[in-house]
C-alpha atoms as an extended CHARMM CRD file, in Angstrom:
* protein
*
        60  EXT
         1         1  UNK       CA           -108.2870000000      140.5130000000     -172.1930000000  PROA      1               0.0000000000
         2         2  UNK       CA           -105.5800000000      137.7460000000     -170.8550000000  PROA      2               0.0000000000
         3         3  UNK       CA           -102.5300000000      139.3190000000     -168.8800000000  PROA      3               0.0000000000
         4         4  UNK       CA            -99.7810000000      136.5520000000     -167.7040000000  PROA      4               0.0000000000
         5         5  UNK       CA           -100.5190000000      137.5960000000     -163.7810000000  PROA      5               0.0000000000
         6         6  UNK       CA            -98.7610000000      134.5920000000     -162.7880000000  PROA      6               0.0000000000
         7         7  UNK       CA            -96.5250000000      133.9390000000     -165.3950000000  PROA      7               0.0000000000
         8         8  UNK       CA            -94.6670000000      137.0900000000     -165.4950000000  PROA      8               0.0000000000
         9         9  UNK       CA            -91.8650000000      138.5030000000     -163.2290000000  PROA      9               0.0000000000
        10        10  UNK       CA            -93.0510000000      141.6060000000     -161.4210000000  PROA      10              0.0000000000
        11        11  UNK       CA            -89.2920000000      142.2720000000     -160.7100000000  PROA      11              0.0000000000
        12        12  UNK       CA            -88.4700000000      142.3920000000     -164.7980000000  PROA      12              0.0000000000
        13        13  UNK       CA            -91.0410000000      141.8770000000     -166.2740000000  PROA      13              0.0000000000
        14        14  UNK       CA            -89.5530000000      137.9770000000     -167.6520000000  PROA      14              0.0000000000
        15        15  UNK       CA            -93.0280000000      135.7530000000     -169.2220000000  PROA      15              0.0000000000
        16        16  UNK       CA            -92.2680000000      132.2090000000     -168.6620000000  PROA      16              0.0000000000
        17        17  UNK       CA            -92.9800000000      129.9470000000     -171.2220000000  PROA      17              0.0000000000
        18        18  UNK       CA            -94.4660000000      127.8230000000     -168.9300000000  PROA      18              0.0000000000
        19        19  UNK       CA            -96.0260000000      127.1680000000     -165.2620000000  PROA      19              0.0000000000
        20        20  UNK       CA            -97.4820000000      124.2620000000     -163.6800000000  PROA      20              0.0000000000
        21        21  UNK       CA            -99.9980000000      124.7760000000     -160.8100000000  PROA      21              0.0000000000
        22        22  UNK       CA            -97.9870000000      123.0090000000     -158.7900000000  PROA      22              0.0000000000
        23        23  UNK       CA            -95.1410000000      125.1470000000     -158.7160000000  PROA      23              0.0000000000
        24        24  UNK       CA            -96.4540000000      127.2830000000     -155.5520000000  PROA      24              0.0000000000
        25        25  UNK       CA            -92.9290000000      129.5530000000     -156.2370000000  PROA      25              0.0000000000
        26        26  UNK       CA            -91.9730000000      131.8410000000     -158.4150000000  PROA      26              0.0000000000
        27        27  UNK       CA            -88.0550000000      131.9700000000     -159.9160000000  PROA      27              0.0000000000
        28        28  UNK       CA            -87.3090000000      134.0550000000     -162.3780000000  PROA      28              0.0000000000
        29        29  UNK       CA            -84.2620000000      132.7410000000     -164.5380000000  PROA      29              0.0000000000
        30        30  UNK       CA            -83.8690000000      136.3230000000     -165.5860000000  PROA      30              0.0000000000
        31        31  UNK       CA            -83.4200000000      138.4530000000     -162.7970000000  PROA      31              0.0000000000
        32        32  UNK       CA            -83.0720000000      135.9040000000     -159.8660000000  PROA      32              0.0000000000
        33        33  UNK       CA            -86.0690000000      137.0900000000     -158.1490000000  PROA      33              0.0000000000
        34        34  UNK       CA            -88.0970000000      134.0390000000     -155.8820000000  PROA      34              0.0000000000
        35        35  UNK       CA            -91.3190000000      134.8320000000     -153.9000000000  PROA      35              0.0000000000
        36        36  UNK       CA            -94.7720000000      132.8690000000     -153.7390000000  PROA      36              0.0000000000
        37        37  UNK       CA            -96.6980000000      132.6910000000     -156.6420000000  PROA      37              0.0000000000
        38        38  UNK       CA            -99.9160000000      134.1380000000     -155.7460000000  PROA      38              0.0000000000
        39        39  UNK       CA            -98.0140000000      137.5260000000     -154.3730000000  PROA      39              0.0000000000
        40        40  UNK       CA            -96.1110000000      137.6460000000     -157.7600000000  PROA      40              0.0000000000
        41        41  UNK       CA            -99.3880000000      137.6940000000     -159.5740000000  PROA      41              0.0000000000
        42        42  UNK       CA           -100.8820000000      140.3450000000     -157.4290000000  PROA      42              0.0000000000
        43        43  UNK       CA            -98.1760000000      142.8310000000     -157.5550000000  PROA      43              0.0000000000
        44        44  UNK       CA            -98.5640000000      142.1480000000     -161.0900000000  PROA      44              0.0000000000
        45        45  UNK       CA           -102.0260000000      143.1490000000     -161.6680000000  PROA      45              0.0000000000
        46        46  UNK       CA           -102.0450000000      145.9090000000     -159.1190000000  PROA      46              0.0000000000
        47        47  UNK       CA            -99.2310000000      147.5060000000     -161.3200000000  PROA      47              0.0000000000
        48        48  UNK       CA           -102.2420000000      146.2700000000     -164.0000000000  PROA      48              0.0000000000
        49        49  UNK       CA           -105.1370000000      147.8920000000     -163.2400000000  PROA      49              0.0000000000
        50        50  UNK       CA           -106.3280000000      150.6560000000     -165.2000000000  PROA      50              0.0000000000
        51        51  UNK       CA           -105.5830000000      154.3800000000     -164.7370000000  PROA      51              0.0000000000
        52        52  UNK       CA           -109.7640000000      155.0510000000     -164.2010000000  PROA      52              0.0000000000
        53        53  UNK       CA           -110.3820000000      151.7280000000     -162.1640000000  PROA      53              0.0000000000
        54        54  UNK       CA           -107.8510000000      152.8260000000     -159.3040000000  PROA      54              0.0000000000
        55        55  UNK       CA           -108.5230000000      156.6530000000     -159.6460000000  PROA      55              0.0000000000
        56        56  UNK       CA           -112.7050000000      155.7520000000     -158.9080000000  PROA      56              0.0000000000
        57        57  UNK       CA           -111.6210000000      153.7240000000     -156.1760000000  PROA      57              0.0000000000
        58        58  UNK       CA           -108.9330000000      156.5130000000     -154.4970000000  PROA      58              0.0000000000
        59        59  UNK       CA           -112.0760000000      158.7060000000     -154.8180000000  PROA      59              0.0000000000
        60        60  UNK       CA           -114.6980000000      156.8050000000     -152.6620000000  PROA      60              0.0000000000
């Protein structure tokens, strides 16, 4: 299933319509928020992950 890890604000939760590769930042025109790319996707799919993937891994 497709999420928009880099697409959408992990501030507000804002998709953008668009987002070249090139564009190594992230602004959201929403809330303001600017921080590198690649972080904003992975606070976006750790928020993402699913209830029984990250209670498996807290167990081992």
């Amino acid at each position: 299933r497709w999420f928009p890890s880099s697409k959408r604000c992990c501030g507000c939760g804002t998709v953008k319509a668009e987002l070249s590769l090139s564009e190594r930042i992230y602004h959201c025109q929403s809330c303001g928020l600017v921080l590198d790319r690649d972080l904003n996707a992975a606070i976006n799919l750790a928020g993402w992950a699913h209830p029984a993937v990250t209670a498996s891994a807290a167990e081992t």
